[in-house]
C-alpha positions in Angstrom: 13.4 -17.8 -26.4 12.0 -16.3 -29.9 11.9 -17.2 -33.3 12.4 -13.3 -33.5 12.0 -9.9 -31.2 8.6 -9.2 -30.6 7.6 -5.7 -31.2 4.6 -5.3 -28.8 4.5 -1.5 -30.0 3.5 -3.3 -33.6 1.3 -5.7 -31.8 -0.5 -2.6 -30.3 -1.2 -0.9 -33.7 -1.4 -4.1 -35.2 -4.6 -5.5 -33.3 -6.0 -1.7 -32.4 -5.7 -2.7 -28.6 -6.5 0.2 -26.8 -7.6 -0.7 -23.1 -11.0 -0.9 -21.7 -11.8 1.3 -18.5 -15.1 -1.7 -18.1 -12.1 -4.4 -17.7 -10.0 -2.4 -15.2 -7.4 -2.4 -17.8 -4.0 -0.5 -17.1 -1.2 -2.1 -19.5 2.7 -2.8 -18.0 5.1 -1.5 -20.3 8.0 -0.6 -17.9 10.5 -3.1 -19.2 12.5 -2.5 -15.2 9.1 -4.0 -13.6 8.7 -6.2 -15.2 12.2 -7.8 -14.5 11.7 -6.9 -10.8 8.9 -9.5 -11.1 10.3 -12.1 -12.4 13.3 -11.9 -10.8 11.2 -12.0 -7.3 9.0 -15.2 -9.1 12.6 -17.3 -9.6 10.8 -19.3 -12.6 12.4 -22.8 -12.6 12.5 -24.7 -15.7 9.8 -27.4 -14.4 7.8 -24.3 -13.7 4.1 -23.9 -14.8 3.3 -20.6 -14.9 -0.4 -19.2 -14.7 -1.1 -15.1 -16.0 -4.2 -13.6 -15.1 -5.1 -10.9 -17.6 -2.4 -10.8 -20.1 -3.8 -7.8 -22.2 -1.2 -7.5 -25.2 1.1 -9.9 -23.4 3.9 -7.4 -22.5 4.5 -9.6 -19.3 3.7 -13.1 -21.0 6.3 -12.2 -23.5 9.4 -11.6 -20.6 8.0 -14.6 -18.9 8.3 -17.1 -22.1 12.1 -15.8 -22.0 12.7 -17.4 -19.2 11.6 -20.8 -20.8 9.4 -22.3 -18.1 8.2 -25.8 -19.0 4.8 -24.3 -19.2 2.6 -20.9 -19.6 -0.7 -20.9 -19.3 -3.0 -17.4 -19.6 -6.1 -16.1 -19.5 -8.0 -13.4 -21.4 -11.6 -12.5 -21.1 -10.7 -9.1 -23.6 -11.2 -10.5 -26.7 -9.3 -8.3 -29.3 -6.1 -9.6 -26.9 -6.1 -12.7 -28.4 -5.0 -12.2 -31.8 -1.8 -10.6 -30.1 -1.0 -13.6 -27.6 -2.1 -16.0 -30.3 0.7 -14.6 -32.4 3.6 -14.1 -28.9 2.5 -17.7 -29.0 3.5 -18.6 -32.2 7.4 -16.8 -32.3 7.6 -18.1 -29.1 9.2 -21.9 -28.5 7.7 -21.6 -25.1 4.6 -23.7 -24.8 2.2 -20.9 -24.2 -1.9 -22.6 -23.6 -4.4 -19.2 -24.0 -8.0 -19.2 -22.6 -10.6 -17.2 -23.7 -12.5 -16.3 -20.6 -13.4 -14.7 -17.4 -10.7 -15.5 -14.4 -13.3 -15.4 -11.8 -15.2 -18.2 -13.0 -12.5 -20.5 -14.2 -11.1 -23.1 -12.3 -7.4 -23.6 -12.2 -7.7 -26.9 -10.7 -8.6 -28.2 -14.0 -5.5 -27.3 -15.2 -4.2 -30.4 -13.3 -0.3 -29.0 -12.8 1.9 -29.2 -10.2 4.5 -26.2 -9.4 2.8 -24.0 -10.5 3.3 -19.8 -10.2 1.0 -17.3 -10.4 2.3 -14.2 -11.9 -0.3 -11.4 -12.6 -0.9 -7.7 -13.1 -4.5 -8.3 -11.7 -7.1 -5.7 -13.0 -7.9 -3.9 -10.4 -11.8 -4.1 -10.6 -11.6 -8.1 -10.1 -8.3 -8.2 -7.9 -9.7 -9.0 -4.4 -12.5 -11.4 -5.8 -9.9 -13.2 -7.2 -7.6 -13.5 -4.0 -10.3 -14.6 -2.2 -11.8 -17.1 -4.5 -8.3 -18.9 -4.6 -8.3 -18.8 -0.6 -11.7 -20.7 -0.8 -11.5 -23.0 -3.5 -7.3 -23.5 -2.2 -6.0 -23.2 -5.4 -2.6 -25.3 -5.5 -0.3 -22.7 -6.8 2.9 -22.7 -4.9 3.5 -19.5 -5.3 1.9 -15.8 -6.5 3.8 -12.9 -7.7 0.8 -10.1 -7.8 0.6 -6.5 -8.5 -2.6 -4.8 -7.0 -3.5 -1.1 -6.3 -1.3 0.3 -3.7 -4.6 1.2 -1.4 -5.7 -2.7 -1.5 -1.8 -4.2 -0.9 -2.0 -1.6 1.9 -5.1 -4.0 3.1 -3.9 -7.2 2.6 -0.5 -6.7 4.7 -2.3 -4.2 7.4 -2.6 -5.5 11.2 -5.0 -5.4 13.8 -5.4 -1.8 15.2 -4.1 -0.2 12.2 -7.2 2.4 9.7 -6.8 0.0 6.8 -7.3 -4.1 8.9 -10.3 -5.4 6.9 -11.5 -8.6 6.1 -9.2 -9.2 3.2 -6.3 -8.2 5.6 -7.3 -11.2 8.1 -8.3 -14.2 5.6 -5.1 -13.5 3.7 -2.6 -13.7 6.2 -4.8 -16.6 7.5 -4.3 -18.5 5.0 -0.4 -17.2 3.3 2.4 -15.8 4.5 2.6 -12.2 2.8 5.4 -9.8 1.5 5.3 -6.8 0.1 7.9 -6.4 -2.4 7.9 -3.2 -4.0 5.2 -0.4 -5.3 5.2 0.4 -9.1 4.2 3.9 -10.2 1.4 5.1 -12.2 3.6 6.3 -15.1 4.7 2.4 -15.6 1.3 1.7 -17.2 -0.4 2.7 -20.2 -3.3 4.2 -19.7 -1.7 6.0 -16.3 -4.0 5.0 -13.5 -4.7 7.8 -10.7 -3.4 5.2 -8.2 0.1 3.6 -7.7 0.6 -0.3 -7.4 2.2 -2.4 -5.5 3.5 -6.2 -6.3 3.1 -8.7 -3.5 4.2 -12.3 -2.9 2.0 -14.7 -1.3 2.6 -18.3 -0.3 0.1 -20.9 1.0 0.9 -22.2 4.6 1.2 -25.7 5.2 -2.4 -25.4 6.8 -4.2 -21.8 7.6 -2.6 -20.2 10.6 -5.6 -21.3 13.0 -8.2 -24.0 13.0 -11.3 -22.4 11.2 -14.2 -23.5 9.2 -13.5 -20.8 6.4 -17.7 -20.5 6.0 -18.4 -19.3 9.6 -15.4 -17.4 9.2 -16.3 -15.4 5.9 -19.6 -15.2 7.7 -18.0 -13.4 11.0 -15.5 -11.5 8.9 -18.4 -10.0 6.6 -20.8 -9.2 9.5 -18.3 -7.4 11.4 -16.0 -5.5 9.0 -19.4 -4.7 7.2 -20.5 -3.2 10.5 -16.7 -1.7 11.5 -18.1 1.0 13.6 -20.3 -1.2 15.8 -19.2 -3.5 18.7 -19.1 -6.9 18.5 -21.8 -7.5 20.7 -24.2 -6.0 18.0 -22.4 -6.7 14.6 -22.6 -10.8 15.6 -26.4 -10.5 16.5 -26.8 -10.8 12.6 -25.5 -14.1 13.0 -26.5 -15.3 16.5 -28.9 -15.0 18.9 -26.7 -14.6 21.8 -24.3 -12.7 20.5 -22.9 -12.6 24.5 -22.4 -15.9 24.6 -20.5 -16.5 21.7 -17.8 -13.8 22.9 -17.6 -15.2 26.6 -17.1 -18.5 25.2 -14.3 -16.8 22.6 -12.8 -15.0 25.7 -13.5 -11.8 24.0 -14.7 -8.6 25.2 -18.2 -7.8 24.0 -17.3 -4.1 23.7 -14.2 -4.3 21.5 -14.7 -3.5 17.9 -13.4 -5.5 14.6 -10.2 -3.9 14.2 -9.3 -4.8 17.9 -9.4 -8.5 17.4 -6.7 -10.6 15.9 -6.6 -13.3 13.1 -6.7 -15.9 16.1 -9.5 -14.3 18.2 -11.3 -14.0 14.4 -11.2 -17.8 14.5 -12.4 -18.6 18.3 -15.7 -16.5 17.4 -15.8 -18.4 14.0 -15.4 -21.6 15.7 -17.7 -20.8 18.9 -20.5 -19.5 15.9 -20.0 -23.2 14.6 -20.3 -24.9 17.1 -23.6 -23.4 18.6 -25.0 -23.7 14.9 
């Protein structure tokens, strides 16, 4: 709800905000995306909403609309922040506006409860962000994300298939994963070489297997870093035995990374733990 339209045409002259190839910058302007978004996020009115990377606030300003209770973004581009500052001020919303770098922050500290993370990621942080909320379980109920078509492709891709990584295995580890739709390039200002696609995560009630998520980043790292090799000689960067670990796992030594499920991923994490 605004005091008055916001012209974020005249917020783009206004503040000179041209994007930054450094930040991974691509801005969302298609208006029908945008709505496809937050009609997928079904904002509630006790809703806290989080944004990662508002640039000129083109999403932030369709998301106030919707009058959650809260918004809260962050910005590490600062030449942005004269432009949210002032969506902020028209807006009845309460909209909070870091200045900062979303890999670093904590969102724990926000201290909120229902809260929905709705983001056009930039692509050159996108997958250090997903997995740094996987390990520090960041308690948002819910994430509405777009991320370069090639990298969705990886997070919803199975065992057996060219594009099961390690992102693929501790995402659907720890959520349950949707792709929703892809966005083309010509939705974005600059135009990107690559189409997106938005996803929807949500956290499981506990990860889909027992795992100590340090020996499994360890396992996942060695062996998708070493995709070609077999298992028997990826894991003897981590053990001695490397053998032993995958008879104890019931695993064939032979097999190679993208031949093992999420749930064999976790025996060999959990085998590597307990010989440690």
């Amino acid at each position: 709800m605004y005091k008055e339209e916001i012209n974020l045409k005249y917020l783009l002259n206004k503040y000179n905000l041209i994007s930054k190839k450094s930040l991974g910058q691509h801005f969302l302007f298609e208006k029908n995306i945008i709505y496809k978004i937050l009609e997928a996020a079904n904002i509630q009115k006790n809703s806290h909403v989080y944004e990662v990377g508002p640039g000129p606030g083109s999403l932030t300003i369709e998301l106030a609309k919707m009058q959650p209770k809260s918004i809260t973004v962050i910005e590490k581009d600062e030449r942005c922040l004269n432009a949210l500052n002032e969506i902020k001020s028209l807006t009845k919303t309460q909209i909070n506006i870091i200045s900062g770098d979303a890999v670093k922050f904590n969102e724990i500290s926000l201290g909120k409860e229902n809260m929905i993370n709705i983001s056009n990621l930039p692509y050159n942080i996108s997958t250090k962000l997903l997995v740094k909320w996987i390990e520090n379980r960041t308690p948002f109920t819910k994430y509405i994300l777009m991320f370069q078509r090639e990298v969705a492709e990886r997070l919803v891709s199975k065992k057996n298939e060219k594009t099961y990584s390690r992102i693929s295995v501790l995402t659907q580890w720890f959520y349950e994963i949707e792709k929703l739709f892809n966005v083309p390039n010509t939705a974005f200002t600059p135009k990107p070489k690559v189409d997106s696609t938005v996803i929807m995560l949500k956290p499981r009630p506990k990860p889909l297997y027992p795992a100590n998520i340090i020996y499994l980043q360890k396992v996942l790292r060695v062996c998708f870093g070493h995709r070609r090799k077999m298992l028997k000689t990826s894991l003897s960067f981590l053990h001695s035995n490397p053998e032993e670990i995958l008879n104890k796992a019931g695993i064939n030594k032979s097999l190679r990374p993208e031949d093992l499920s999420i749930k064999e991923f976790c025996f060999i994490s959990n085998e590597l733990e307990n010989s440690s």
